[in-house]
C-alpha positions in Angstrom: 9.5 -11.4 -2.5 5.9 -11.2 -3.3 3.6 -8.7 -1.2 -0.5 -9.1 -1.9 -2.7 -6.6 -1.3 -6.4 -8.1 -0.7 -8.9 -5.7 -0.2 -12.5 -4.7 -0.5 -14.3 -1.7 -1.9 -16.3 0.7 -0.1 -18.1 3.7 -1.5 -15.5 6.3 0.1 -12.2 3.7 0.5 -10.7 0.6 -0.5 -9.2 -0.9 3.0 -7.4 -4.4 2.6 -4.4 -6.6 4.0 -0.9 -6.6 2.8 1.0 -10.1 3.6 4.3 -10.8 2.8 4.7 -14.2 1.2 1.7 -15.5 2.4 1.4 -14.0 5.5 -0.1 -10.9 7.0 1.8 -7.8 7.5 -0.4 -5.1 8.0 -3.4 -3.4 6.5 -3.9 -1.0 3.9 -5.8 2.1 2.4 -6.6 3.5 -0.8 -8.9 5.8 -2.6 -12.6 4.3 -3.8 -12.5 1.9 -6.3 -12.4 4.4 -9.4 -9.4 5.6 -7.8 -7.1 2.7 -6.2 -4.8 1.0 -8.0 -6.2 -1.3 -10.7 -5.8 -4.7 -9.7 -3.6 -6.8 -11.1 0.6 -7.4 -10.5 2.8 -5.2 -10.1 6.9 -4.6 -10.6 7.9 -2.7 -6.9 11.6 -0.6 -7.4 13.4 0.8 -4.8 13.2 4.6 -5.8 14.0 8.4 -4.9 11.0 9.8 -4.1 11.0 13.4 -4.5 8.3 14.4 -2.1 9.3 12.0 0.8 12.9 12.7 0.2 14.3 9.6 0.2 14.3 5.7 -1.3 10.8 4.3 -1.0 9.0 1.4 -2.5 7.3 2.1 -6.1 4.6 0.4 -8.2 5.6 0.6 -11.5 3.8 0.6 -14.7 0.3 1.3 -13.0 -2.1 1.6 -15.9 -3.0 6.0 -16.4 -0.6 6.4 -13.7 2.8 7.3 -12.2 4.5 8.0 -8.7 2.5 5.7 -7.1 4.1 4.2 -3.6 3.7 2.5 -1.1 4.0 4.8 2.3 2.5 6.3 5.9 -0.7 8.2 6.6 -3.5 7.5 8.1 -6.7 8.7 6.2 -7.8 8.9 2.4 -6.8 12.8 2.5 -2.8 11.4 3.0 -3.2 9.4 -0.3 -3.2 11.3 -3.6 -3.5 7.4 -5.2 -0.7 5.6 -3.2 -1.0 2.6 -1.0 -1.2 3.2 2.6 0.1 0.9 5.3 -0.5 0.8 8.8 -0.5 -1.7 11.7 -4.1 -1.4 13.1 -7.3 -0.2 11.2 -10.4 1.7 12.5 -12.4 4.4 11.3 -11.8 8.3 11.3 -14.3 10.6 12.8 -16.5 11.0 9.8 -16.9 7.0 9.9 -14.4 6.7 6.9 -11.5 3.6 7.2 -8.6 4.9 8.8 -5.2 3.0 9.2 -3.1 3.5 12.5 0.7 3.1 13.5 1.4 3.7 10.0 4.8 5.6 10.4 6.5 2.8 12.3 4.8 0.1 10.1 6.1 1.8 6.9 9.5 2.3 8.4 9.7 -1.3 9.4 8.4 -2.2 5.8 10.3 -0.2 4.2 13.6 -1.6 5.7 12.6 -5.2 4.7 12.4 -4.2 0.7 15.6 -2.2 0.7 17.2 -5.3 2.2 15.4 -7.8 -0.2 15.9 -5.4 -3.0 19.4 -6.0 -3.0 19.2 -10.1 -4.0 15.4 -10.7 -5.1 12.8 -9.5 -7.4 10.0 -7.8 -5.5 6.2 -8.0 -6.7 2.9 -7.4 -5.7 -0.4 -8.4 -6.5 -3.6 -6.4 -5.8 -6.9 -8.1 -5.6 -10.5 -8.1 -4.6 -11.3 -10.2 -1.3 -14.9 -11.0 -0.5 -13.4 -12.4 2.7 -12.8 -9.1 4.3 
């Protein structure tokens, strides 16, 4: 299973798209470009995460970096480097992207992977998108 992440930069977030095998899923925030996760592709494990308390997706071997997931929240301030998901996107009150309905879009996510986890190899890519 193959998740891509295409996304622009902005001076104060990086906002993109997830799809799913070629088709759109949701859309995503990160930190600014110095901060998101370098683009590229990426190994995802199914793995305890400590904080959330429970089996959530992982990108692994992110270049200078470790713990870094995929989950819920909705603005940069929820993110310490992580990908967030979330069904609709707007802006916060300071202007800044925002995504929305990100609890029940991670949960719904997050059941897909722990199913495909058990008989495929799950991936995803991370790139720029002019398009967005």
């Amino acid at each position: 299973m193959l998740l891509s992440v295409h996304r622009k930069y902005n001076e104060k977030s990086t906002p993109g798209r997830l799809f799913i095998n070629g088709g759109f899923y949701c859309h995503t925030l990160e930190l600014p470009k110095l901060l998101c996760i370098p683009e590229g592709e990426y190994m995802l494990h199914m793995t305890y995460s400590p904080r959330f308390k429970r089996l959530m997706p992982q990108v692994m071997k992110v270049p200078e970096r470790s713990g870094i997931r995929i989950h819920y929240g909705n603005f940069i301030k929820d993110s310490s480097g992580c990908l967030l998901v979330g069904y609709d996107a707007g802006k916060d009150a300071n202007g800044v992207d925002a995504v929305y309905r990100s609890k029940v879009c991670f949960e719904e996510l997050n059941r897909w992977l722990e199913h495909a986890n058990k008989d495929q190899v799950l991936a995803i890519e991370i790139k720029a998108d002019a398009q967005l």
